[in-house]
C-alpha positions as CSV (number, residue, x, y, z in Angstrom):
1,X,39.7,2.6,-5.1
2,X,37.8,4.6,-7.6
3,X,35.6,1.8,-8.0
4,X,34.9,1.1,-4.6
5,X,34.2,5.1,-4.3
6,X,31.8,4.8,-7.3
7,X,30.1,1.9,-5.7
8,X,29.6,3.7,-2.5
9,X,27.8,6.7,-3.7
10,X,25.4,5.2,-6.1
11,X,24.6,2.2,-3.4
12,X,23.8,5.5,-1.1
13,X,22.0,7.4,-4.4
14,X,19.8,4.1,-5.2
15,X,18.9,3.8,-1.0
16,X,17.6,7.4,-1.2
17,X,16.0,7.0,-4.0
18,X,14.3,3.7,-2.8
19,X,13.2,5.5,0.7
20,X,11.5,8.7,-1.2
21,X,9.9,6.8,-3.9
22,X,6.4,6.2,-2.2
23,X,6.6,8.4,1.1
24,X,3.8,7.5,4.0
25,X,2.5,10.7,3.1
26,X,1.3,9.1,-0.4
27,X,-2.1,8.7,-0.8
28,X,-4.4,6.6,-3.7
29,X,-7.8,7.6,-4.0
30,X,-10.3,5.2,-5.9
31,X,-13.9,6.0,-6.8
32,X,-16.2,3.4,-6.5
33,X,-20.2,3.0,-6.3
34,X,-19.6,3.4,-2.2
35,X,-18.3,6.5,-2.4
36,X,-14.3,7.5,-2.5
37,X,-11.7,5.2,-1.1
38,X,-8.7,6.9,0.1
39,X,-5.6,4.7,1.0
40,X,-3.2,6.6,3.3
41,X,0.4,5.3,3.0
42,X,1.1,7.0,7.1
43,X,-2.0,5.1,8.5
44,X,-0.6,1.8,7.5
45,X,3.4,2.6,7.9
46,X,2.4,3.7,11.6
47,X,0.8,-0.2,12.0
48,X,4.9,-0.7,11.2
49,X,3.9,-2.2,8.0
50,X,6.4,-2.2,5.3
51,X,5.9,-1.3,1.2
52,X,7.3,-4.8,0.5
53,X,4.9,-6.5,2.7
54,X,2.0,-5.6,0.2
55,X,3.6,-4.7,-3.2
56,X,4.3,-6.1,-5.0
57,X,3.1,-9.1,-4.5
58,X,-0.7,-8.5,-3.3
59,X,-0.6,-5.2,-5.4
60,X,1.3,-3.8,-8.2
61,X,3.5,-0.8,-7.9
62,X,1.6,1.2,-10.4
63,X,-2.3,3.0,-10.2
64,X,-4.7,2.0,-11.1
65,X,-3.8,-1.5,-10.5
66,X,-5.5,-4.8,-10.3
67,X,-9.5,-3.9,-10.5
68,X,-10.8,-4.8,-6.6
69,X,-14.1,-6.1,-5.6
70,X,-15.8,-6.2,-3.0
71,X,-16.3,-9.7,-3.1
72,X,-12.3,-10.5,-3.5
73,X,-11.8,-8.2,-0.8
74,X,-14.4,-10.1,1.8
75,X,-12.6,-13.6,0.2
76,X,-9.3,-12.5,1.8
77,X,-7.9,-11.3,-1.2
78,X,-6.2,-7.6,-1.8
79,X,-7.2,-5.4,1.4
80,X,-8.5,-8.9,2.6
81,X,-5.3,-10.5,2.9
82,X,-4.8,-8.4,6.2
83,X,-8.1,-7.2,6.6
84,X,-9.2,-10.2,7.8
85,X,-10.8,-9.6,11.3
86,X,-7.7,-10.5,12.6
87,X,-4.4,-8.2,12.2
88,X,-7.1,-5.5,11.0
89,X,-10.8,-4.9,11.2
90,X,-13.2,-7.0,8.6
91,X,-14.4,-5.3,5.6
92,X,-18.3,-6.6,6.1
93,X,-20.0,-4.4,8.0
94,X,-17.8,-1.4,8.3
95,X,-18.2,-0.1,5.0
96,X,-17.8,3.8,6.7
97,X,-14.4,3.3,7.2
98,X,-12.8,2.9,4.1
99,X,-15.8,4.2,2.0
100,X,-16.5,8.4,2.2
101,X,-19.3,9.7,0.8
C-alpha cells in the first residue's frame, strides 16, 4: 500500500513538473542579421500545438540550439517543417513577421 501511495504522489509530482517546465508564456529570442526573432510559446500552444510535436525532434530542448538558416528554414526544415505555406504562412516574403527590427 505504501508503495502504491509512493507511486501515486511522485507520478502526480513528475506530471506537474512536466506541465510547468516550458509554460506558453515562454519566450526564445534570437538575434540575427534581420533583426530579433522572438518565438512565443502561447502563439503556437493557442494553434493547439503541443511541445512534443516540435521538440524534441525538430528542435532540442535546450537554447541556443541547432544554428538555423534561412535557407534550411525556406527548405522545410526547422520553422519550415510547419511553415510551409500550408499549416502556417511561408517564410519567403514575410520576413516582418518573425523578424523585428
Amino acid at each position: 500500500m505504501k508503495k502504491a501511495a509512493l507511486a501515486a504522489i511522485l507520478a502526480v509530482a513528475f506530471a506537474a513538473v512536466q506541465a510547468y517546465a516550458v509554460p506558453a508564456s515562454k519566450s526564445v529570442e534570437w538575434n540575427t542579421s534581420m533583426g530579433k526573432v522572438v518565438f512565443k510559446g502561447k502563439d503556437h500552444a493557442g494553434e493547439g500545438i503541443k511541445c512534443s510535436e516540435c521538440h524534441p525532434k525538430i528542435f532540442p530542448m535546450k537554447h541556443p540550439g541547432a544554428e538555423m538558416k534561412m535557407a534550411d528554414i525556406n527548405a522545410g526544415k526547422y520553422c519550415g517543417v510547419c511553415h510551409n505555406g500550408k499549416r502556417a504562412f511561408k517564410p519567403a516574403g514575410n520576413c516582418a513577421k518573425c523578424h523585428k527590427k
